[in-house]
N, C-alpha and C positions, 0 to 999 in steps of 0.2 A: 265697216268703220269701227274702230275699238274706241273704247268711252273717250281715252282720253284725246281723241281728235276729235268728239262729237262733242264735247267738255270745253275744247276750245274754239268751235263752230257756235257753242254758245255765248260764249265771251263776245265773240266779233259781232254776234248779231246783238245784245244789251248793250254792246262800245254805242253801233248805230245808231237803236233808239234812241239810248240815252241822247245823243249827238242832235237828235231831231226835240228833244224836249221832253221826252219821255220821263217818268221816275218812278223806278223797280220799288217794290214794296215784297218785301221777304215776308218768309212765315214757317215756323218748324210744322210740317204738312201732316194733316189730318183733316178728317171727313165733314165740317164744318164751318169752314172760311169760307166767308159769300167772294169767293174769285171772281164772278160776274160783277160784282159791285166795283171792285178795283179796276177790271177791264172795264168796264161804262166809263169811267171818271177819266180813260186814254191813260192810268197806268199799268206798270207790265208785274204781274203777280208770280211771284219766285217761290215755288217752294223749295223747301232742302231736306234733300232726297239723297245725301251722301253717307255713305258707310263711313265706319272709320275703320283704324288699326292702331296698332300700337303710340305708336307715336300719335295718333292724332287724340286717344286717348291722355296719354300720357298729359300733355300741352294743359288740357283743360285742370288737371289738380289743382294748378296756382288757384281757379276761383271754385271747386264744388270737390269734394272728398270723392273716393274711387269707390265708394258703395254707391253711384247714382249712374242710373240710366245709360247703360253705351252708348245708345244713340245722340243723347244731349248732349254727354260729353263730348262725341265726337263733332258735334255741333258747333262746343265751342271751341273745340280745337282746330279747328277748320279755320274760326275768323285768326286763332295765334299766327297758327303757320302761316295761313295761305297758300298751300300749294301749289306751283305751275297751275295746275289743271282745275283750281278752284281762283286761279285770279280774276273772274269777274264778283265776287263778294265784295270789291274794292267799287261795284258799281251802282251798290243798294245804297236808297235814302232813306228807306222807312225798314222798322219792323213790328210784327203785329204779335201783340203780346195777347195768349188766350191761356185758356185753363183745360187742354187736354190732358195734363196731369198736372203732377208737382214739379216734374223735371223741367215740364213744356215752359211753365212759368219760370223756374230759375234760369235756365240757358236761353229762353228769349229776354228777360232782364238783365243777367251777364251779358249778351252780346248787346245789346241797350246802353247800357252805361262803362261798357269800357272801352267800347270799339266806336262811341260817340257814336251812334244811326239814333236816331229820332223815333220813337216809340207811336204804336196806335192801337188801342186796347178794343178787343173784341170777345167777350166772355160768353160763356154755354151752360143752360144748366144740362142736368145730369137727366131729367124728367121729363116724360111728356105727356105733363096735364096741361089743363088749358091758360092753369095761371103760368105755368115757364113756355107755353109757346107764346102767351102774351107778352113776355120777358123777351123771348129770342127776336119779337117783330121788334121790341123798343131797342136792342141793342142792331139791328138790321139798321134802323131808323139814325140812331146817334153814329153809327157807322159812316153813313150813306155823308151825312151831316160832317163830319169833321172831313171827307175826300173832299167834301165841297168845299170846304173852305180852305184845303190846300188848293186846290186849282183855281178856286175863284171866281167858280159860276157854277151854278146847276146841273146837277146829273137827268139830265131828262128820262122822263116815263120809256120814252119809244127806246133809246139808247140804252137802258136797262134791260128789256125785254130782247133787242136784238141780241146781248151780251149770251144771256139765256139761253134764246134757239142755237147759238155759234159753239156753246158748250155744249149743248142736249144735243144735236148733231154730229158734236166730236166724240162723246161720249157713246153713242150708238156706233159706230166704228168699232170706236176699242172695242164694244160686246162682239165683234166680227172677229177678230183677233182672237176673243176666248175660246169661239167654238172650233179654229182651225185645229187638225190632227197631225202638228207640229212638234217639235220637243221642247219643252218648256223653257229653253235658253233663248231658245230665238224669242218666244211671248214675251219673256222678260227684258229685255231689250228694249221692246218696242214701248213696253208700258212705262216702265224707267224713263225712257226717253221722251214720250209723251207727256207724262205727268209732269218731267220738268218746263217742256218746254208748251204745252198749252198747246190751243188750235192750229198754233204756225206749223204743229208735227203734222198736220193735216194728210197737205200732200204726200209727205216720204211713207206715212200709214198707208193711204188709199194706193199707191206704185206697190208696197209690198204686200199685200192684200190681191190686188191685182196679179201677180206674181204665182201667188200661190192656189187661182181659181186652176190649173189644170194640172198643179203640182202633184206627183204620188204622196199617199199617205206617209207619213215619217215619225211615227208616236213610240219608240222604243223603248221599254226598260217596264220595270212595275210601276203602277201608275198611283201619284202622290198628292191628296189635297192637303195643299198648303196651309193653314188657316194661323190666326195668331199675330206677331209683328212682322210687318214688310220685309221682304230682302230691300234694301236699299242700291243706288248706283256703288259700283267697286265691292260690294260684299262680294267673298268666295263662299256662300252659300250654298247656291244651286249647282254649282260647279263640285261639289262635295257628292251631291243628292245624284247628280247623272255618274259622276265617276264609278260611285259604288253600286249602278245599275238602276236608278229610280228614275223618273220620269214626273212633274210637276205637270199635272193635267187642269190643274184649277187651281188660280191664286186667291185664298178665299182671303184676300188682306185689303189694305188700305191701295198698296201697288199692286190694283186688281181688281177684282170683284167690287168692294166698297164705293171704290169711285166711278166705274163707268154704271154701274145698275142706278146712280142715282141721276134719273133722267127721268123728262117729263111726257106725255101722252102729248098728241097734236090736240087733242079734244081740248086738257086743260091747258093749255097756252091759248088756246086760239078764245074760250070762251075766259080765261082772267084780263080782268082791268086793272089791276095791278099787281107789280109786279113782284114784289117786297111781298105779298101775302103767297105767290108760287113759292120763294124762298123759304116761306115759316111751314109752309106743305110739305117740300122738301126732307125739310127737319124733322116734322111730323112721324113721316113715315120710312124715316133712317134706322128702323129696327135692328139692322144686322151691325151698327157702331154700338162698341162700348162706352156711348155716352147715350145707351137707354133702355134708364133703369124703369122698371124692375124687371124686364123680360129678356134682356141682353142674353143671357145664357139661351134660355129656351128656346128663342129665335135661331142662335146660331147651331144649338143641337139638331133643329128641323132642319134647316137647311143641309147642315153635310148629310143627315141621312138621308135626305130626297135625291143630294146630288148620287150619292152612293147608291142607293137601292135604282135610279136612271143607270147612270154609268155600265153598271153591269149589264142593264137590260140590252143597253146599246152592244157594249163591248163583249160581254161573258167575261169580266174583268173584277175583281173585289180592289177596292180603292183603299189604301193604306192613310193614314192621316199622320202629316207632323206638325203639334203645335207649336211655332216658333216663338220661343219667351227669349227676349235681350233681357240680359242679366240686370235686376232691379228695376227691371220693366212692372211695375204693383199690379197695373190694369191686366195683366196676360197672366201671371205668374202666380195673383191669389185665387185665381177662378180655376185652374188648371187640371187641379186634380180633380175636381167634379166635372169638368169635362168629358177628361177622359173616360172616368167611372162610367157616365152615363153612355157614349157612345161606344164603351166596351158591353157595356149590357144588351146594347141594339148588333152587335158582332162586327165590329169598324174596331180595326186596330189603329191604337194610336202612338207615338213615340214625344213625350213630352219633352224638346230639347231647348235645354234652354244655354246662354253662351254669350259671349262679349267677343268683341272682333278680334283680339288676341291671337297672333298668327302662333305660337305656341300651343294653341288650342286645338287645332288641324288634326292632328291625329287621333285625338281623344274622339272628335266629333265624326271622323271618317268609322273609326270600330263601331261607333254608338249606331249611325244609320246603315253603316255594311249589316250590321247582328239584325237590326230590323226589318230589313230588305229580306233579311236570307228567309224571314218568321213567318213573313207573307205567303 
C-alpha cells in the first residue's frame, strides 16, 4: 500500500468516527502529549507526521518568513493547500498548542487562528527537577480538566489507566519491529504509519510482524543510526540513504526509538493508583528527548555508543551515524557539532546533514551521503 492510499484509508476511517461523535484533536508530534488523556476522554489524537516539499513550503510564507523550521512550515502549508491526500485536516476540532520549540508554537497558533480549529494549551518544561515535574502533574491535571468539560463528564481513573496499558502494549510491538533484520524502508512504514494512526495500526503491525517470524534475513547496505529530526510521512529521505547503498538499522528519532521505548513495566502499572502520577514518571524518565536539560546531550552520546559498540558485537558491522537537522530546526542544529565531536572521539562516524524538503536539494544531499557511505 503506497502512503497515499494509506493517507486515504485514513480519511475514511476519521470521516467514520467523526460520523459516530468522535472529535480529532491534532498536535505538531513530539514526545510529550499525554495522547492517553485525549484517548480516555473517547477523542481521537492526530499527530502530524507530514513531510513537505516545495510547494507546501512555499504556501506557508503568507504567515512565518522562510528562515523557520521546514517542518512547521510545512505544517502550515498543509492546512493552505490541502492536498488530496491530506483532506482529512478538514476533520480536526481541536489543536493543542505546546512549547516543543518556537516554531511548534507559531505554526500550531497559525493553524489556530486562521484555519478557525479551537485551541488547547498543554505546555512542558525544559527540566527535570522536582518543582517542573510538579508543574508537568498541574498542566496533566488542567489538561485532563478542560477534555472534561469539552465532553461534559468525567474522565474516569479506570478509563485513563486502560488508555495507558492499550498504548504501553502498542508501544512494545513497535520495539518488535526495531529489532527485525529488515531494510529500514519497510521499519519506516510501519512507524510512520503507526504513529499516525495510533493503536487502530495494531492489527496490520501484529499480520506484518507475524510475516516476518520465518522471513530470511534482508539488512543490506552499510548500516546507518539515524538519530536527530524524524523522517516524516512523503519525506524522500531514506529513499536517498538506501539508493546510495546505506541501510537505516536504528531510528534513534521521535518516528522511532523516542516513542515506543517510552513504555511502562507491568510491576508499575499494576502497583500505581493513579494514573496522572505514571504520566509525570513518564516524563521523568524521557532522558533521551531534547526537552531534558541539562543531560540531553550525554544521554544521547551514551546511547548511540552502546547501540554501536552492541551492533558490532552482533553483526562484525561499524555503524555510521547521520544527524538529521531540518533547516532552522535550533533544538538539532545548535547541539550538533558537539555531537559529532564527541562521538568522533569515541570512533562513530558521523555525517551532520542538515536540509529542507526542497526537491532541488536531491542531488546535493545524494553526493553528501554517497562521499559518506563510501568513508565507512
Amino acid at each position: 500500500m503506497e502512503n497515499l492510499e494509506f493517507l486515504s484509508e485514513c480519511f475514511m476511517v476519521l470521516k467514520q468516527k467523526k460520523e459516530e461523535g468522535k472529535k480529532v484533536i491534532a498536535f505538531i508530534s513530539h514526545d510529550n502529549i499525554p495522547e492517553e488523556l485525549i484517548d480516555a476522554a473517547g477523542y481521537i489524537p492526530l499527530r502530524m507526521v507530514f513531510a513537505g516539499n516545495d510547494e507546501l513550503m512555499d504556501a506557508s510564507h503568507d504567515y512565518l518568513p522562510p528562515s523557520t523550521c521546514a517542518f512547521a512550515q510545512s505544517c502550515i502549508g498543509a492546512f493552505s493547500i490541502k492536498p488530496n491526500n491530506l483532506k482529512f485536516l478538514d476533520l480536526i476540532d481541536y489543536v493543542v498548542i505546546s512549547n516543543h520549540c518556537v516554531s511548534d508554537i507559531c505554526a500550531s497558533e497559525i493553524i489556530s487562528k486562521y484555519y478557525n480549529i479551537p485551541q488547547l494549551k498543554f505546555y512542558v518544561s525544559y527540566t527535570k527537577t522536582e518543582n517542573s515535574l510538579k508543574y508537568f502533574k498541574l498542566e496533566l491535571v488542567d489538561f485532563k480538566r478542560k477534555l472534561e468539560e469539552l465532553r461534559g463528564s468525567v474522565i474516569e481513573t479506570q478509563d485513563l489507566m486502560n488508555s495507558i496499558v492499550k498504548y504501553n502494549n502498542f508501544k512494545r510491538k513497535l520495539s518488535e519491529l526495531s529489532k527485525l533484520t529488515i531494510p529500514g524502508s519497510q521499519k519506516l512504514i510501519h512507524f510512520q504509519r503507526a504513529i499516525l494512526k495510533g493503536p487502530d495500526y495494531l492489527p496490520e503491525l501484529e499480520t506484518f510482524l507475524q510475516s516476518q517470524e520465518n522471513a530470511q534475513k534482508n539488512e543490506k547496505g552499510k548500516p546507518i543510526l539515524l538519530t536527530g529530526c524524524s523522517i516524516f510521512i512523503n519525506d524522500y529521505l531514506n529513499d536517498l540513504i538506501e539508493d546510495g547503498g546505506g541501510n537505516i538499522v536504528f531510528f534513534d528519532t521521535w518516528v522511532g526509538f523516542n516513542y515506543y521505548s517510552q513504555i511502562f513495566s507491568d510491576e508499575q502499572i499494576n502497583s500505581s493508583n493513579d494514573p496522572i502520577d505514571l504520566l509525570v514518571e513518564r516524563f521523568k524518565n524521557n532522558i533521551f528527548g531534547d526537552h531534558s536539560v541539562p543531560n540531553y546531550l550525554e544521554s544521547k552520546i551514551s546511547q548511540i555508543e552502546e547501540f554501536s559498540i552492541n551492533y558490532k558485537k552482533k553483526f562484525g558491522k561499524k555503524v555510521g551515524v547521520i544527524n538529521h537537522i531540518i533547516k532552522f530546526c535550533d533544538h538539532m542544529s545548535i547541539m550538533s557539532s558537539h555531537l559529532k565531536n564527541k562521538l568522533q572521539e569515541k570512533g562513530i562516524q558521523v555525517l551532520n546533514l542538515e536540509r529542507d524538503y526542497s526537491r532541488a536539494n536531491r542531488g546535493q544531499l545524494t553526493t553528501r551521503i554517497e562521499a559518506f557511505l563510501e568513508m565507512m
